[in-house]
C-alpha positions, 0 to 999 in steps of 0.5 A: 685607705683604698680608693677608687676613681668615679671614672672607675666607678663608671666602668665598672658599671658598664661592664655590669651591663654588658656582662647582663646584656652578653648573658641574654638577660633583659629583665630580673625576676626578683623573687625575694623581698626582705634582707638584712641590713646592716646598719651603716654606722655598724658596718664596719665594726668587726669588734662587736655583732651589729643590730640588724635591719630588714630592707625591702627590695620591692620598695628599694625598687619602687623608690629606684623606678621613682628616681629613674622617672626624676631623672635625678638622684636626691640622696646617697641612700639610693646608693644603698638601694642600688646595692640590695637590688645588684646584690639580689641579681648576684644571688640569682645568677650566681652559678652554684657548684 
């Protein structure tokens, strides 16, 4: 079983911003908007293929901005969203070799 502290958490997080902020990266163009999604009780079943589901990342960020604006997260799926949308910037800026 792994674990990891909210603190940790935390830092992680503020590096991620530093590291955006170092690279002169102030906004993200996203030019894709459909992915794949693994279904949260398939995601970690490896014995079997898992039924796939799309997810929008315009809409991940329009609920995103919407929280941001309730200055308050009501649920854990704004997690998964968060998710998509750092995964995206990953896939963008991710040098290629």
């Amino acid at each position: 079983m792994s674990k990891i502290l909210v603190s940790e958490i935390e830092e992680l997080f503020k590096l991620l911003i530093s590291k955006l902020k170092r690279d002169g990266i102030e906004d993200i163009n996203i030019e894709t908007d459909e992915y794949w999604i693994v279904l949260a009780d398939e995601w970690n079943v490896q014995n079997n293929s898992p039924k796939l589901s799309v997810g929008s990342l315009e809409e991940d960020i329009t609920l995103l901005k919407e929280t941001i604006k309730n200055g308050e997260m009501h649920s854990y799926v704004d997690f998964d969203k968060i998710s998509s949308v750092l995964r995206a910037i990953s896939e963008k800026e991710l040098p290629t070799s």
